[in-house]
C-alpha positions in Angstrom: 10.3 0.4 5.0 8.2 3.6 5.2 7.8 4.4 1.4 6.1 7.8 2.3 9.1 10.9 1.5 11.4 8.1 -0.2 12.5 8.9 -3.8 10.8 5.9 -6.2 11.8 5.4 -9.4 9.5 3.6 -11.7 10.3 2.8 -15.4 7.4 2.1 -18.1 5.5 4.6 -15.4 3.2 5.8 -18.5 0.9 2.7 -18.5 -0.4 -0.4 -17.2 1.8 -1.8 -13.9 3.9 1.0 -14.2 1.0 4.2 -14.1 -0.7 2.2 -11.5 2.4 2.0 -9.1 2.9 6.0 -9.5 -0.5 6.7 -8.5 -0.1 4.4 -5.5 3.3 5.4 -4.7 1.8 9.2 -5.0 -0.7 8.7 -2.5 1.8 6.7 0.2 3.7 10.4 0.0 7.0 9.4 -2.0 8.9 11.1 -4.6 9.0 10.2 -8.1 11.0 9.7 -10.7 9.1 8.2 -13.9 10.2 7.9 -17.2 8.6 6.4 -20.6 9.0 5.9 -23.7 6.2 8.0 -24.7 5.8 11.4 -24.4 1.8 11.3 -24.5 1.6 8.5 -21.7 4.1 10.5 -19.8 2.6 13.9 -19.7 -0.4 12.3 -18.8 0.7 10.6 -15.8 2.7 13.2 -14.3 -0.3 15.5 -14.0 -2.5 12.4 -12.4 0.5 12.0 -9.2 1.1 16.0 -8.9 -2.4 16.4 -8.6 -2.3 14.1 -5.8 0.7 16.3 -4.4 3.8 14.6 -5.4 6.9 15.9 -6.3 7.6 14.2 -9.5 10.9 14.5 -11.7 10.1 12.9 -15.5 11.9 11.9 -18.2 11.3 10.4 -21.6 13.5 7.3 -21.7 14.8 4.4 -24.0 15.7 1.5 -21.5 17.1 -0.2 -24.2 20.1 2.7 -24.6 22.5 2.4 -21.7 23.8 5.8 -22.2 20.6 7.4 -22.1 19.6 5.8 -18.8 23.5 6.8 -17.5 22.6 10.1 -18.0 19.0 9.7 -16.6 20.3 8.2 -13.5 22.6 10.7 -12.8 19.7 13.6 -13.6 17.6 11.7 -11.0 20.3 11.7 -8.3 21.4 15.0 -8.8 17.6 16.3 -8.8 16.9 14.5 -5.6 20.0 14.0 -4.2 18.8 10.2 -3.1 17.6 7.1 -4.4 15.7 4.8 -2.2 13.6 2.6 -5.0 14.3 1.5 -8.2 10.9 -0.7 -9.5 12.3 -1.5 -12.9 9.4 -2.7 -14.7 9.4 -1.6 -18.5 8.6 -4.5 -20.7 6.6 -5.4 -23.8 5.7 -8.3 -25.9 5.3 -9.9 -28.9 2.7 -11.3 -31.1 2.5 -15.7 -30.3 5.0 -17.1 -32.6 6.7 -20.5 -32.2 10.6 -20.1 -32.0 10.7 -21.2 -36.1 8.8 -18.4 -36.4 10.1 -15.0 -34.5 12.5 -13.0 -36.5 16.2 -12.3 -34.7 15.4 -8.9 -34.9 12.1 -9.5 -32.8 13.9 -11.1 -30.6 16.6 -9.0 -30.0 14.0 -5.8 -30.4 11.9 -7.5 -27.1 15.3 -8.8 -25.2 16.8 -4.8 -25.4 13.9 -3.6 -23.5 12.5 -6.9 -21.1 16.1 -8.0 -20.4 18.8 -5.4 -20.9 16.7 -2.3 -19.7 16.2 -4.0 -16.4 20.1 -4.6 -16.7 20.8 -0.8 -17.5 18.2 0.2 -14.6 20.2 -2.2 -12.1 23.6 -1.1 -13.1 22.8 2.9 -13.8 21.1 2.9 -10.2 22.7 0.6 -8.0 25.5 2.9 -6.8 22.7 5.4 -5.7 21.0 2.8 -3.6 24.2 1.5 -2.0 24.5 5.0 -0.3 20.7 4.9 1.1 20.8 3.9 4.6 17.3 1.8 3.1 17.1 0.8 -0.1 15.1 -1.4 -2.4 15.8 -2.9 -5.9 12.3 -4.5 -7.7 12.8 -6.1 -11.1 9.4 -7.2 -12.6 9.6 -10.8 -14.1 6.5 -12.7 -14.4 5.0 -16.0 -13.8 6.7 -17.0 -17.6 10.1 -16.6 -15.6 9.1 -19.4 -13.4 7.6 -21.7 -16.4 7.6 -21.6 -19.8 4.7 -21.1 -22.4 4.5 -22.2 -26.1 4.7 -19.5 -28.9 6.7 -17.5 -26.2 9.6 -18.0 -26.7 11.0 -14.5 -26.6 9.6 -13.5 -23.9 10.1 -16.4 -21.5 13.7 -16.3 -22.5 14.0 -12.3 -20.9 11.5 -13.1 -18.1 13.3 -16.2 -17.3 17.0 -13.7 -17.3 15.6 -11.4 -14.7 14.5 -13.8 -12.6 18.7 -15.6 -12.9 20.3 -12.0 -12.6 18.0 -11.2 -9.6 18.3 -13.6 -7.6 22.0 -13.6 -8.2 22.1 -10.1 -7.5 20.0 -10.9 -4.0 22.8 -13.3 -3.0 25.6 -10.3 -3.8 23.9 -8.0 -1.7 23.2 -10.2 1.0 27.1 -10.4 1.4 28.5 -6.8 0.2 25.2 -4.4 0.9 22.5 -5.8 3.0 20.7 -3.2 3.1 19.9 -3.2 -0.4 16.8 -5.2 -0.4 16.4 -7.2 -3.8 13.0 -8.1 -5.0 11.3 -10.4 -7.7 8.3 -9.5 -9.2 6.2 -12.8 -10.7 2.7 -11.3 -11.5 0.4 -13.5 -13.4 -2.3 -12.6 -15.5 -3.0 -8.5 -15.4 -5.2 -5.9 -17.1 -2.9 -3.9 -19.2 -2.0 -3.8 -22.8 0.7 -5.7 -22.6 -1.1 -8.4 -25.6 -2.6 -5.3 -27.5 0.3 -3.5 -27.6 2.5 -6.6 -28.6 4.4 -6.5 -31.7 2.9 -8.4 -34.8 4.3 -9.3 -38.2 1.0 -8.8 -40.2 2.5 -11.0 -43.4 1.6 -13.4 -40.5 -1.6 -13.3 -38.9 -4.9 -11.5 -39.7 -6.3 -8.5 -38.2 -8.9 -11.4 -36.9 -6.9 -13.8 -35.7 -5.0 -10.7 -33.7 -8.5 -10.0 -32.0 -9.2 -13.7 -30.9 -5.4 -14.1 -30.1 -5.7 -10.7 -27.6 -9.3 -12.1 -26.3 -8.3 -15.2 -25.5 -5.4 -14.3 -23.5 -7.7 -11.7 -21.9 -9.8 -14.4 -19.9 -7.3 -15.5 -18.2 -6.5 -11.9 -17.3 -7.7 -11.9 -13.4 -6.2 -9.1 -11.7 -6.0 -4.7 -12.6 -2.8 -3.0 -12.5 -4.2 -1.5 -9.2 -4.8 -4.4 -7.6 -0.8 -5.6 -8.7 0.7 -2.1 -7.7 -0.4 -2.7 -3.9 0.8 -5.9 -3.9 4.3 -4.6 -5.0 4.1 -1.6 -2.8 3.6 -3.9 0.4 6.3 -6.6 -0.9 8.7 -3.9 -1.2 7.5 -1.9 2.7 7.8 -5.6 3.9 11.0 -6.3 2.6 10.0 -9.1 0.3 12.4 -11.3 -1.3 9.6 -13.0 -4.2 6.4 -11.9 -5.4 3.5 -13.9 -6.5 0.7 -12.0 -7.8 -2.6 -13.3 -8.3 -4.1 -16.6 -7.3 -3.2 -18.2 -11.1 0.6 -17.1 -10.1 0.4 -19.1 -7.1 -1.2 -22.0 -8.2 0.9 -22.2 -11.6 4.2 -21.3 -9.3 3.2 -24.6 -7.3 2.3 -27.0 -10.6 6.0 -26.3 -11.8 7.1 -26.9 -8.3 5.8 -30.3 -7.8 6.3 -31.2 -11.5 9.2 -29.6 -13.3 9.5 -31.1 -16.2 5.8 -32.7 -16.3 4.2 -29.1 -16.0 4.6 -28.3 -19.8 2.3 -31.3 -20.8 -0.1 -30.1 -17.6 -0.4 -26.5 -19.9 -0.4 -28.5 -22.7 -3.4 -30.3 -22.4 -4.8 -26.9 -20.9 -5.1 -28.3 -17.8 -3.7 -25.4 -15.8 -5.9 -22.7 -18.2 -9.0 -24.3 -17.2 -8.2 -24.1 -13.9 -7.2 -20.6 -14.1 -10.5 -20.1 -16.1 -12.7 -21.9 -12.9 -11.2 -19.0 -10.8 -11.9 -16.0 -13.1 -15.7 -15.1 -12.2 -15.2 -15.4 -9.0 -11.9 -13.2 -8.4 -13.6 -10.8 -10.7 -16.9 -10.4 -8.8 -14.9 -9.7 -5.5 -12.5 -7.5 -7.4 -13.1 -4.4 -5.3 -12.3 -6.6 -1.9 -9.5 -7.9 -3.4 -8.1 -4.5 -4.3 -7.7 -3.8 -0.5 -6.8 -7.5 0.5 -4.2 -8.3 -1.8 -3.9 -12.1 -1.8 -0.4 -12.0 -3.1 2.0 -14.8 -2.0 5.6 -12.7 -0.8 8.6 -14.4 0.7 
């Protein structure tokens, strides 16, 4: 697929993996539709891709409100008359809290937007694609949708649910609408906010133990947005079916491979964090070489 002059759609376009895929998309020549929940990220972002030259239709969204993303759907469609991409990749966390400890209500507020906005962006654009002649549907899980991590229980759970509806939605296109390509996104440690931004109950954590929390995770935190945006955009021009992203992606992806069940004492015992940690200086201080190569493992 030739991305340049195809209409993209990008949720969560206002920050992190999301910003960085508009600017990339911008300069490959697409259109774009981008949406976020906020305004202020929104704006922002707009003016960055149309000063590059794109044409760019915008929209402050909810992903978590199926009517709202109906109706934004239908705004994009009739604005461009096409859909060719749909990158759904809104998502947020929350603070590290074993399952005893996250509320329902943080669970459901996390599983609204990880799990049933990528639903709502999959069902609200699907018919679109299915008229393309080339089309492409990218839902971002993560490396947690491949294996589980303590005091994340929340958002395994959604990350682990788009990874089971993708790949059942890959076999359903394969036999009604093959050429609807379906893609699974499995990035592993990136730069956003993604930790900063996470939602905390104060009543149960300290403004310090929040900081050492965020830069601890931060270490292990090998690859920019940049760097994961070019990784997706050649996935999706090659027709991917899986995405690895990052070198502690791959490696973790094949420790839960070979040992299913044993992998959880493996993180456990921090085995696979200090091997992520061994590769973090020296992925960092080829970070501009990598930005071009992209190392990422596709399928």
């Amino acid at each position: 697929m030739d991305i340049s002059q195809k209409v993209v759609v990008i949720s969560g376009a206002g920050s992190g993996i999301g910003k960085a895929l508009a600017l990339e998309c911008a300069k490959k020549g697409a259109k774009l539709a981008i949406s976020d929940i906020s305004a202020e990220h929104l704006s922002k972002i707009r003016e960055e891709v149309e000063s590059i030259g794109a044409t760019v239709h915008s929209s402050i969204l909810d992903v978590a409100n199926w009517e709202d993303y109906q109706h934004y759907a239908s705004q994009v469609a009739g604005h461009f008359t096409r859909v060719d991409v749909v990158i759904n990749n809104a998502g947020v966390a929350l603070g590290p809290f074993s399952v005893e400890e996250t509320r329902l209500d943080e669970f459901e507020w996390l599983m609204n937007i990880n799990f049933w906005g990528m639903v709502y962006g999959t069902k609200a654009f699907l018919p679109y694609l299915r008229k393309s002649k080339e089309a492409t549907l990218a839902n971002v899980s993560s490396i947690l949708g491949m294996g589980a991590l303590a005091k994340n229980s929340a958002y395994c759970s959604s990350k682990f649910a788009i990874r089971g509806f993708t790949e059942t939605l890959r076999m359903e296109a394969a036999i009604e609408f093959p050429h609807v390509n379906i893609l699974s996104i499995h990035p592993g440690g990136i730069q956003t906010n993604i930790v900063k931004n996470a939602r905390w109950n104060d009543d149960r954590i300290s403004e310090q133990e929040k900081a050492d929390t965020n830069a601890e995770f931060e270490k292990s935190f090998i690859n920019t947005p940049a760097y994961a945006a070019k990784a997706i955009i050649k996935a999706i021009e090659k027709k991917k079916k899986r995405l690895l992203i990052g070198s502690d992606a791959r490696r973790l992806a094949r420790i839960i491979q070979w040992f299913p069940v044993l992998y959880t004492k493996i993180m456990m015992n921090g085995l696979v964090n200090k091997t992520i940690g061994e590769l973090v200086k020296a992925e960092r201080a080829k970070a501009s070489m990598e930005e071009s190569e992209q190392p990422s493992t596709t399928y």
